[in-house]
C-alpha atoms as a printed R data frame, in Angstrom:
    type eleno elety resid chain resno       x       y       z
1   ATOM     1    CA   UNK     A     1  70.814 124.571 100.215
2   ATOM     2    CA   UNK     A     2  70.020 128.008 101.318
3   ATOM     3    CA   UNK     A     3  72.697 130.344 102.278
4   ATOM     4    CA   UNK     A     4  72.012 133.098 105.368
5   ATOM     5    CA   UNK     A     5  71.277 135.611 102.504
6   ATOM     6    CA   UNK     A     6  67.782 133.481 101.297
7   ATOM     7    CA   UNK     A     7  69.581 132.973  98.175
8   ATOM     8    CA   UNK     A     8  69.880 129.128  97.151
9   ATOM     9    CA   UNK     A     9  73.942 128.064  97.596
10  ATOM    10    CA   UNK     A    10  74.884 126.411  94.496
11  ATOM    11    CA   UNK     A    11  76.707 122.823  94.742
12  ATOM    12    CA   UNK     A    12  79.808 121.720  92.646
13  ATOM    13    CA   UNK     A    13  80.840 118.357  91.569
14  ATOM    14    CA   UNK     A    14  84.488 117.878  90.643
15  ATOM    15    CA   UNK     A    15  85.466 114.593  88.524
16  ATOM    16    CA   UNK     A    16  88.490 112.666  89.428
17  ATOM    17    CA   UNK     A    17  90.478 114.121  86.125
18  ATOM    18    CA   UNK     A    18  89.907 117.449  86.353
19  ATOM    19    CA   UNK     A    19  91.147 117.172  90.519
20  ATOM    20    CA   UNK     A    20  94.108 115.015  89.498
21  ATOM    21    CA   UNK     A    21  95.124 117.581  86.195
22  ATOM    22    CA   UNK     A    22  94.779 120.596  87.880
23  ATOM    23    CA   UNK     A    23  97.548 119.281  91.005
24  ATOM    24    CA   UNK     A    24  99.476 116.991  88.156
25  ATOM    25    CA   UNK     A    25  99.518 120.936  86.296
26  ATOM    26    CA   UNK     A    26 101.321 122.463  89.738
27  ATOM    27    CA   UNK     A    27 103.578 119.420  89.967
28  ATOM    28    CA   UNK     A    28 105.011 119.447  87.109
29  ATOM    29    CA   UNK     A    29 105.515 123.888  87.398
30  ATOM    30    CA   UNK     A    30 106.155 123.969  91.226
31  ATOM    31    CA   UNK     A    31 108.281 127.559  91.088
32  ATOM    32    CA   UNK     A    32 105.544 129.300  88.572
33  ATOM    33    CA   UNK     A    33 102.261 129.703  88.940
34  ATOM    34    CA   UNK     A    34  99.557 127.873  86.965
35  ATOM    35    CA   UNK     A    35  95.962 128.935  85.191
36  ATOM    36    CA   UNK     A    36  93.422 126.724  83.341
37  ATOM    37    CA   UNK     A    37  90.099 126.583  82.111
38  ATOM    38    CA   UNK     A    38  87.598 124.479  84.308
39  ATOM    39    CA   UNK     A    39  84.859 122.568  81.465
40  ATOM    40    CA   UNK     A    40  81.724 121.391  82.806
41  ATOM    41    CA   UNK     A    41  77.872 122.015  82.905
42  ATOM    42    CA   UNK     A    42  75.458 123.622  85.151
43  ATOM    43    CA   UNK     A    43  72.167 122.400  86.118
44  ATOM    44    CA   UNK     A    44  68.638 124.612  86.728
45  ATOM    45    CA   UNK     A    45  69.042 122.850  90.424
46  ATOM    46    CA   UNK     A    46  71.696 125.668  91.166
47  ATOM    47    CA   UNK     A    47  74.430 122.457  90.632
48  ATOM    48    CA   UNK     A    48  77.755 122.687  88.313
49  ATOM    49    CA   UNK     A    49  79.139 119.504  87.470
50  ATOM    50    CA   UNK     A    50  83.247 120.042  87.086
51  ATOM    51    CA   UNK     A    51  84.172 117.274  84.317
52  ATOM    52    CA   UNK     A    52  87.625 118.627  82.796
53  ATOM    53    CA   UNK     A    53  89.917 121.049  82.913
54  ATOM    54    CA   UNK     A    54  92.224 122.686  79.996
55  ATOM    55    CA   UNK     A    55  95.654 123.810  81.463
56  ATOM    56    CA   UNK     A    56  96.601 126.852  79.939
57  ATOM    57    CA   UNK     A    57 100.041 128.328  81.617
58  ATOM    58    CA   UNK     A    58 102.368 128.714  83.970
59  ATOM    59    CA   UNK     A    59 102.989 131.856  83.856
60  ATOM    60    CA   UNK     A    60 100.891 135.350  84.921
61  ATOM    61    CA   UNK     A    61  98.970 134.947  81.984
62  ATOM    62    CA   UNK     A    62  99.122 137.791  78.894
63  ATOM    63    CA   UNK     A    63  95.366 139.239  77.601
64  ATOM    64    CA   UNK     A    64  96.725 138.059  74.245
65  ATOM    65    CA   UNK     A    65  96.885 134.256  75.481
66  ATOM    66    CA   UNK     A    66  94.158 134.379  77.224
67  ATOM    67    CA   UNK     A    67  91.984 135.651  74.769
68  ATOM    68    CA   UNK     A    68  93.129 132.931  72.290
69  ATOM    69    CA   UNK     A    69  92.817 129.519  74.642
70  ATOM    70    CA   UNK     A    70  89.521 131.129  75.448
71  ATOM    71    CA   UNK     A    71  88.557 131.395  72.259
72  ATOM    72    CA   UNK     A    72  90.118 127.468  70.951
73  ATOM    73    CA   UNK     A    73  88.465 126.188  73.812
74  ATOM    74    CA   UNK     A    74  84.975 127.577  73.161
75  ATOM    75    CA   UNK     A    75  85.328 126.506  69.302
76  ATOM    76    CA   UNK     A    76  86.536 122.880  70.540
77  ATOM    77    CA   UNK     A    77  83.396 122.702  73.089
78  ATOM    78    CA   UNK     A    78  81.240 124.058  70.184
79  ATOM    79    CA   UNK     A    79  82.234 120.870  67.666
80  ATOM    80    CA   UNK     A    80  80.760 118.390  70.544
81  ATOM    81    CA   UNK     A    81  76.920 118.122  71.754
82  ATOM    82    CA   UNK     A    82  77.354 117.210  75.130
83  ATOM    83    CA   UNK     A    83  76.549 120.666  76.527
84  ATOM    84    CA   UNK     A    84  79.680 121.357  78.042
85  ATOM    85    CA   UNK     A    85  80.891 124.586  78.401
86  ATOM    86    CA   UNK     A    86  83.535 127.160  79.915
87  ATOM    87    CA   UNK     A    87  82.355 127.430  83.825
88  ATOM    88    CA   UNK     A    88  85.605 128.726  85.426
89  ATOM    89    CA   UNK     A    89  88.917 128.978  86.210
90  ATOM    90    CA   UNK     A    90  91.959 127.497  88.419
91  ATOM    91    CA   UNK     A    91  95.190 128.694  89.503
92  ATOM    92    CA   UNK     A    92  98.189 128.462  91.884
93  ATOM    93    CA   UNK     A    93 100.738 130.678  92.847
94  ATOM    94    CA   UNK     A    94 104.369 129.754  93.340
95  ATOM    95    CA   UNK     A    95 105.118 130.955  96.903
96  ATOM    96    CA   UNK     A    96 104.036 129.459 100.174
97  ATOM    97    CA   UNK     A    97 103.231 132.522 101.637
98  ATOM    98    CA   UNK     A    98 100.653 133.194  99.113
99  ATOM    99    CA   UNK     A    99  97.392 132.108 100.149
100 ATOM   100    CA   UNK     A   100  94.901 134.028  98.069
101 ATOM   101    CA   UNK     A   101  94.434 133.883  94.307
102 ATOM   102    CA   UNK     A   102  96.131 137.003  92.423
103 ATOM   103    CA   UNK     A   103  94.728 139.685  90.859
104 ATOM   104    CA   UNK     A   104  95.495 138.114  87.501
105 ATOM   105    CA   UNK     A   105  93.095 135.091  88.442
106 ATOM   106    CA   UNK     A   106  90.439 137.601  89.470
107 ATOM   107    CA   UNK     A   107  90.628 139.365  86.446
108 ATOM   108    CA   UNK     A   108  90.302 136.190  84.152
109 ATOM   109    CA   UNK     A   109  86.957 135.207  86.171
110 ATOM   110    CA   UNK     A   110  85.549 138.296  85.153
111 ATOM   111    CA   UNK     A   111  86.232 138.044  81.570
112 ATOM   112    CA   UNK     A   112  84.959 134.921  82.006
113 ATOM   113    CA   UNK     A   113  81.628 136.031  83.995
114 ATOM   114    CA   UNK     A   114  80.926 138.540  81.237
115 ATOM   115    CA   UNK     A   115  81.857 136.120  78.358
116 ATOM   116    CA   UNK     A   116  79.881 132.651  79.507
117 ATOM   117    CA   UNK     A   117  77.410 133.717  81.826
118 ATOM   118    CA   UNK     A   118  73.472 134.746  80.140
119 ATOM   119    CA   UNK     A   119  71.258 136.663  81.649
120 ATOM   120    CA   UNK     A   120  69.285 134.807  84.087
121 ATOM   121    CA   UNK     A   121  71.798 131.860  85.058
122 ATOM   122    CA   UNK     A   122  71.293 130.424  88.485
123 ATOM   123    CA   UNK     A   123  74.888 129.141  88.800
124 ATOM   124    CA   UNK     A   124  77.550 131.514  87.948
125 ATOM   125    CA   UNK     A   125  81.271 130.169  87.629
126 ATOM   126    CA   UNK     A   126  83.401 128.958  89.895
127 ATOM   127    CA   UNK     A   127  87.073 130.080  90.989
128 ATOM   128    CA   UNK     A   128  89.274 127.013  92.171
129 ATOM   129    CA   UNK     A   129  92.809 127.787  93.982
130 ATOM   130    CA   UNK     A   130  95.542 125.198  94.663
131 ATOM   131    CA   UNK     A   131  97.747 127.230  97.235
132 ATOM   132    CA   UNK     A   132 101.458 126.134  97.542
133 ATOM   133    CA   UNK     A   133 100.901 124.588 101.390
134 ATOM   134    CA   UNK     A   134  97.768 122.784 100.581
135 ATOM   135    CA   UNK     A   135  99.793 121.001  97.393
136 ATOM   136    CA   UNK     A   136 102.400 120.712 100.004
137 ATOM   137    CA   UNK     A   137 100.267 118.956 101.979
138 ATOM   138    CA   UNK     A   138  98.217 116.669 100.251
139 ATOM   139    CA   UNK     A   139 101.306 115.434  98.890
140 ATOM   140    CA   UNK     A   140 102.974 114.502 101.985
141 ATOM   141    CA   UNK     A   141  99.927 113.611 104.026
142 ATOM   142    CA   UNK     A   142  99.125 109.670 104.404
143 ATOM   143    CA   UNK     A   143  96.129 107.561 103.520
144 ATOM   144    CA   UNK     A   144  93.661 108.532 106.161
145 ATOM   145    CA   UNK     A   145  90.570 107.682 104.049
146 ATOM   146    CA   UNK     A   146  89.385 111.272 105.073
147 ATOM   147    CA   UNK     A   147  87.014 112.937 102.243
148 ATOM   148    CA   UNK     A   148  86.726 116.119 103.453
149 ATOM   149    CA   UNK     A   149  86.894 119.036 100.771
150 ATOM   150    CA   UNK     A   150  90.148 120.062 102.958
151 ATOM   151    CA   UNK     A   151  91.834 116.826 101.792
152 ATOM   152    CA   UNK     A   152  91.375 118.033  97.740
153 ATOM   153    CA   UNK     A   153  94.586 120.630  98.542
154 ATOM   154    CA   UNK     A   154  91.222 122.865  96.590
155 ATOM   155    CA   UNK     A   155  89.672 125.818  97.418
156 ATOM   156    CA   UNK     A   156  86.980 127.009  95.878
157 ATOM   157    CA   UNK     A   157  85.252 130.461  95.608
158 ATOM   158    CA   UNK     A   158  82.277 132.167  93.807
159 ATOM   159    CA   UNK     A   159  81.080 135.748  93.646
160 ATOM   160    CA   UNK     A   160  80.741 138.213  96.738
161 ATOM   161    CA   UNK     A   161  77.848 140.602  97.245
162 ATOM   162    CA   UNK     A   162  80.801 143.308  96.073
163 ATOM   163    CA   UNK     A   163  81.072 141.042  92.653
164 ATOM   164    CA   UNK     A   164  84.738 140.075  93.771
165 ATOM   165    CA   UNK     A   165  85.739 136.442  93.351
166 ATOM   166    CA   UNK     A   166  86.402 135.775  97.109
167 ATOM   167    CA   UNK     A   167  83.404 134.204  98.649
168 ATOM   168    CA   UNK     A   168  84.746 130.785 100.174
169 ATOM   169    CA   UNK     A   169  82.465 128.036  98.694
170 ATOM   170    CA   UNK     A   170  81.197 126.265 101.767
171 ATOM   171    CA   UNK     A   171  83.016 122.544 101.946
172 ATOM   172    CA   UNK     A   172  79.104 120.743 102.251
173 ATOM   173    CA   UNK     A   173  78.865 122.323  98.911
174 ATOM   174    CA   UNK     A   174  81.709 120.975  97.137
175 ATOM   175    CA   UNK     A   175  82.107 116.742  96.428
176 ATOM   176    CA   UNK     A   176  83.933 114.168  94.424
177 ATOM   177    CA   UNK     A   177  82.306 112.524  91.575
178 ATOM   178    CA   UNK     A   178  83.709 109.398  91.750
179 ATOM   179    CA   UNK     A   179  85.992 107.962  95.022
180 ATOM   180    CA   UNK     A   180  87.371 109.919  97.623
181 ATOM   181    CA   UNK     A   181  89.780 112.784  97.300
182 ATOM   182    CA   UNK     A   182  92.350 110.888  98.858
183 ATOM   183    CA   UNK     A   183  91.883 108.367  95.744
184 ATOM   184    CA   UNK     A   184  92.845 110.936  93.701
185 ATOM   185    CA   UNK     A   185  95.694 112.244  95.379
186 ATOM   186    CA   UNK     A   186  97.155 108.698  95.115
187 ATOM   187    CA   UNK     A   187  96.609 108.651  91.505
188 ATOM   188    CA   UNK     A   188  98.986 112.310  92.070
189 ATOM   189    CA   UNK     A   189 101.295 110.259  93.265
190 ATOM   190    CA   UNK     A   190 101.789 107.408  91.621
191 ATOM   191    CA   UNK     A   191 102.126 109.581  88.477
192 ATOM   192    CA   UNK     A   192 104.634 111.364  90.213
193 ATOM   193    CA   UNK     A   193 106.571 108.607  91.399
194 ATOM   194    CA   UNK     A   194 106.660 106.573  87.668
195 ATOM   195    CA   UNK     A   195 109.312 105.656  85.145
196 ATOM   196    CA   UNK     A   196 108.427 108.639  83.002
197 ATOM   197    CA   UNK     A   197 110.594 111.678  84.292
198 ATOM   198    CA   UNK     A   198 108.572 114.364  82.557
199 ATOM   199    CA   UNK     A   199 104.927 114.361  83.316
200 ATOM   200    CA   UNK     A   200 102.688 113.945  80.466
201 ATOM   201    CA   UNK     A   201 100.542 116.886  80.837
202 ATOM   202    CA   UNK     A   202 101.242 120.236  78.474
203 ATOM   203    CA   UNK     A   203  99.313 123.392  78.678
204 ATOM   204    CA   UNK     A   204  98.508 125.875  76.085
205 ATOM   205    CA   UNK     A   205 102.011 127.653  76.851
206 ATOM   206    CA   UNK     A   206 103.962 124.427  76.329
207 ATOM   207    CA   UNK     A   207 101.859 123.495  73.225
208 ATOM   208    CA   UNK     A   208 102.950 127.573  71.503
209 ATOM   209    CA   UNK     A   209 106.438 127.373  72.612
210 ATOM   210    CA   UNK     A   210 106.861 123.545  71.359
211 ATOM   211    CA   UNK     A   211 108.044 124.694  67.940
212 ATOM   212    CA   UNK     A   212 106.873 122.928  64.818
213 ATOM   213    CA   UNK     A   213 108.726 119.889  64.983
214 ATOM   214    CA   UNK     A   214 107.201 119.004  68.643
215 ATOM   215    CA   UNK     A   215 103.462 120.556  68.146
216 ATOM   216    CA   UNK     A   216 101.723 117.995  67.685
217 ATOM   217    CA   UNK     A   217 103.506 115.193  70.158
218 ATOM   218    CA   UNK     A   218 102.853 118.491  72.661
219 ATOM   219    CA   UNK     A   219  99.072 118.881  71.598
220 ATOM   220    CA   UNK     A   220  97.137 120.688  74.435
């Protein structure tokens, strides 16, 4: 796919878990906003293939805790040899009325540009927002069967010709990896709607402040 520049659009597959963690991650923190690291792997076809996500915080989050789940998530994705590696970053804010990512999210995709991206690459990472009305309403909406990229409560966005992380990703662009997104809202929701009062999904900030006694029943 060719975008009106001549250069070739890149394409981006998101699995099922990483869609359903990064909404269950907003769920469980809806008056904070949340930030995570998106895991995947890029292809020479200009395609990135979304497989997992590591929830880091919800909170703005500090260079100091940044730096480190950066840094345990490289090592972690070092120890395996299935060539995944660090190709992004998601957030949400906490007000309804915010509708862009913050300047905190911006910042963290450049670190992440300059840390994870060689020379050369064709696909460069990928910026995925979960605003506050589009959790709203995927949440509320019913079972239409619908699998447009609108449906995923997602937006996604790569670089601008200004290297600013605000170039909407077109929706042809972006698809499920396996079902619909509507199948994985339902999976949202049927989490959400379980026995278990307290989500079982911890991010790096839950996993620091756990104390020692809870660290590893609250492994991240």
């Amino acid at each position: 796919m060719t975008g009106s520049s001549g250069k070739t659009q890149q394409t981006i597959q998101l699995s099922s878990l990483a869609h359903v963690k990064i909404i269950l991650h907003a769920v469980k923190n809806p008056r904070s906003p949340t930030h995570g690291i998106l895991i995947g792997t890029s292809f020479p076809d200009h395609s990135l293939v979304i497989s997992d996500v590591l929830p880091v915080c919800h909170s703005s989050p500090t260079k100091p805790l940044l730096e480190m789940a950066l840094l345990l998530a490289e090592a972690h994705l070092s120890q395996n040899d299935d060539q995944k590696l660090i190709v992004g970053w998601y957030t949400s804010n906490e007000r309804l009325d915010d509708v862009h990512p913050k300047s905190a999210a911006l910042k963290t995709m450049n670190a992440i540009h300059e840390k994870f991206t060689s020379p050369g690459e064709v696909v460069e990472p990928v910026l995925i927002f979960l605003s506050s009305s589009g959790l709203a309403s995927v949440l509320d909406c019913d079972d239409r069967g619908d699998d447009e990229v609108s449906e995923s409560g997602l937006h996604f966005y790569g670089r601008d010709l200004k290297m600013n992380w605000s170039k909407s990703i077109l929706p042809e662009s972006v698809k499920s990896i396996e079902g619909t997104w509507t199948d994985n809202i339902n999976v949202v929701k049927a989490a959400c709607i379980s026995e278990n009062k307290s989500l079982a999904l911890f991010d790096f900030e839950d996993h620091l402040s756990s104390g020692v006694s809870l660290i590893k029943e609250i492994d991240w």
